[in-house]
C-alpha positions in Angstrom: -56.2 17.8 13.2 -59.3 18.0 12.5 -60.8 17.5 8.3 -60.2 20.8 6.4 -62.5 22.1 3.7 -61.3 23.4 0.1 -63.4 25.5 -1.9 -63.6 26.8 -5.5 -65.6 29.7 -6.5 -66.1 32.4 -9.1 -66.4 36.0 -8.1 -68.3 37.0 -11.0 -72.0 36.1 -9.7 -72.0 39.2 -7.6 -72.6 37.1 -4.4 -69.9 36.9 -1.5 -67.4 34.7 -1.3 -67.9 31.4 0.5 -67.6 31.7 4.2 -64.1 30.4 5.1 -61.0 31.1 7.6 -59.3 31.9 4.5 -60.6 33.4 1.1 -57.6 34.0 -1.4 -59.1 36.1 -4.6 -56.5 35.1 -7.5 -58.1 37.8 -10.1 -56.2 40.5 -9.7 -52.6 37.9 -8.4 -52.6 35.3 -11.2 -52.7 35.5 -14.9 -55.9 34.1 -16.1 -54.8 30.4 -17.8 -58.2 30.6 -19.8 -56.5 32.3 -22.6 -53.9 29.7 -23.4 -54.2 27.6 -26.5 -56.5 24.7 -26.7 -58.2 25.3 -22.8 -60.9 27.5 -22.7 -62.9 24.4 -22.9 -61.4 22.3 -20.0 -61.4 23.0 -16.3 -58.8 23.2 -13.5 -59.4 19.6 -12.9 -57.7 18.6 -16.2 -54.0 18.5 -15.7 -52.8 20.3 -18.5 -54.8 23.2 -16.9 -53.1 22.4 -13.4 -49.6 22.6 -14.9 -50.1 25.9 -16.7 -51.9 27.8 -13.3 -48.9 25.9 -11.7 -46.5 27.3 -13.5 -48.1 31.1 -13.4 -46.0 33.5 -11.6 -46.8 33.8 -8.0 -48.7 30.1 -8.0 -46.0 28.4 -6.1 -45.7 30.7 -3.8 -49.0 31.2 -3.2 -49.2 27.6 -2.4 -46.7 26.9 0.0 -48.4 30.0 1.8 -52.0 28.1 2.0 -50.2 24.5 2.8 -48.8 26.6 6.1 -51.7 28.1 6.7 -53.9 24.9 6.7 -50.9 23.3 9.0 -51.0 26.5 12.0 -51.9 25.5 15.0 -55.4 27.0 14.8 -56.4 24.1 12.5 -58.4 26.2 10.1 -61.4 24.2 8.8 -61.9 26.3 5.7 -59.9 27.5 2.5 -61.7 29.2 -0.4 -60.0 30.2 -3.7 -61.8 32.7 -5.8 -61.2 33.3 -9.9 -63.2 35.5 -11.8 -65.1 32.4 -14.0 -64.3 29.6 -11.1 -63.2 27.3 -13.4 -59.8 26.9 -14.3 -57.0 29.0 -11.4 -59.3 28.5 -8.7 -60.5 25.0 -9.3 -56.6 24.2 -10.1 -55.2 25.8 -7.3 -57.9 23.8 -5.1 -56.4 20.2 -6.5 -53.4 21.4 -6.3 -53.0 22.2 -2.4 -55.6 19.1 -1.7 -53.2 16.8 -3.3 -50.3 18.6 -1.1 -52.6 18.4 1.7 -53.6 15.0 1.5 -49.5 13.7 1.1 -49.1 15.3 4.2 -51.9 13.5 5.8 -54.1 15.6 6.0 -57.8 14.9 5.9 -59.8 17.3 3.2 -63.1 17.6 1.3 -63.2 19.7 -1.8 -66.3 21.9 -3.2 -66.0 23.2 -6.5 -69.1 25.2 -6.8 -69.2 26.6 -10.3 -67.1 24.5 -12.0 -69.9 23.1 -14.2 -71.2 26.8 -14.7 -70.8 27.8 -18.2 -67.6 29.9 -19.5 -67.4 33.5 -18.6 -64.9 34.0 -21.9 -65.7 33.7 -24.8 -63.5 32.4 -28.0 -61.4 34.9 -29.4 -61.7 35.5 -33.1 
């Protein structure tokens, strides 16, 4: 099998998504984590962030879903996961099924492309 790309990106810049044999667009499928006590600063590549998007209705499933997708036969080469800020369920969801990925043996890159963008939220008052 050949190395499979994982990508992060945020839907809210008005471009398309990232080219990919997959795109999975979690705005509308998973709660939004960023409004959770104490993490609108961090990203999905904290673990507390990871555990919370994990735990989201729908996360797991959606998960085992992409792991049997990226094992088919037709060896897909790309995966991108879109959230409206691309910071904390898309970026989570990424680490997430590369660290499943990669216990599986599975050879894998990972692009987070607008993790480092400032927040789309702001803090509530």
């Amino acid at each position: 099998m050949k190395p499979i790309l994982l990508i992060s990106y945020l839907h809210l810049s008005g471009g398309p998504p990232p080219t990919a044999d997959r795109v999975e667009d979690v705005r509308d499928r998973l709660r939004d984590p960023a409004r959770a006590q104490g993490i609108l600063d961090l990203t999905g590549l904290h673990p507390r962030v990871q555990d919370i998007v994990e735990t989201t209705p729908g996360a797991r499933e959606l998960l085992d879903n992409l792991a049997d997708y990226a094992a088919l036969s037709a060896d897909p080469r790309r995966i991108a996961i879109g959230c409206a800020g691309g910071k904390h369920r898309a970026v989570a969801l990424v680490e997430l099924l590369g660290r499943r990925l990669r216990a599986d043996g599975r050879e894998l890159a990972i692009e987070h492309r607008h993790v480092r963008f400032p927040r789309v939220l702001k803090e509530s008052s």
